[in-house]
C-alpha positions in Angstrom: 91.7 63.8 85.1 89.2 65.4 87.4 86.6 67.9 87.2 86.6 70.9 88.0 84.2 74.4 88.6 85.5 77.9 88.7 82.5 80.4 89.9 83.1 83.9 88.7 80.8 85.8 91.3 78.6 88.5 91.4 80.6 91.8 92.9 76.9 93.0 94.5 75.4 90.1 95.9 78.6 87.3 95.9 76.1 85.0 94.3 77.3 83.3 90.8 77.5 85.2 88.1 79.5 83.0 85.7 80.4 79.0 85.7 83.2 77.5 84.1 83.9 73.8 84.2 86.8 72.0 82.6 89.3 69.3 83.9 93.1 69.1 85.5 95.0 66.6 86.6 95.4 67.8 90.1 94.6 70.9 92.3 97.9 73.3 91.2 96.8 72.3 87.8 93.8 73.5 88.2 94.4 76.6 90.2 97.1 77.3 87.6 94.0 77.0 84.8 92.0 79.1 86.9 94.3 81.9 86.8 94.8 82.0 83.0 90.8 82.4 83.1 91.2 85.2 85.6 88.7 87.8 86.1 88.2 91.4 87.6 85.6 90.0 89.8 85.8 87.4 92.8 86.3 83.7 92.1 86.3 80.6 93.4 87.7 77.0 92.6 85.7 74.3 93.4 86.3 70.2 93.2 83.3 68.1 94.2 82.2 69.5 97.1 85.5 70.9 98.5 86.5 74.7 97.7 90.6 74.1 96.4 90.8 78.1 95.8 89.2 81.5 95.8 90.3 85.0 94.2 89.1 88.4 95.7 88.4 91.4 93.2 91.0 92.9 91.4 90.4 96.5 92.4 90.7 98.9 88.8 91.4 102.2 91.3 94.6 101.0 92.2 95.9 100.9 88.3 94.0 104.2 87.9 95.3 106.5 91.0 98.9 105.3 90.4 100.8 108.6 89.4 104.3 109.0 88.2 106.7 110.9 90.2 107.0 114.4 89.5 110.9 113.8 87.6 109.1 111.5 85.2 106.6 114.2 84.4 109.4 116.9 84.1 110.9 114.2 81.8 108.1 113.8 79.5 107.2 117.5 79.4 111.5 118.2 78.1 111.1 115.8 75.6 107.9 117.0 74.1 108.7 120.1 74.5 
């Protein structure tokens, strides 16, 4: 088993906001870890002094500005009404 560090950082400045260590028994374990830890905010998977992985933001607007075509609101708007 080998240590590991996953940074969560720091959406203004990219500095560390957030340090998680645990162990894995390899790199896809680890990066597999990582992603079950996942985080809005830019990450990145480090072992030693090597960086095995990194994550950019997840961007909320995208989720947000997603708008159903206009049958599906016609669609809702017979049902309810």
């Amino acid at each position: 088993m080998q240590l590991y560090r996953l940074y969560i950082l720091n959406s203004r400045n990219g500095r560390i906001a957030h340090e998680r260590h645990f162990v894995a028994k390899d790199d896809a374990t680890a990066i597999w870890i990582a992603e079950g830890i996942r985080h809005s905010r830019a990450m990145e998977l480090w072992h030693g002094g090597s960086k095995i992985h990194a994550w950019e933001a997840l961007s909320l607007r995208v989720a947000r500005s997603a708008t159903p075509p206009e049958e599906s609101i016609q669609i809702i708007q017979t049902i309810v009404n």
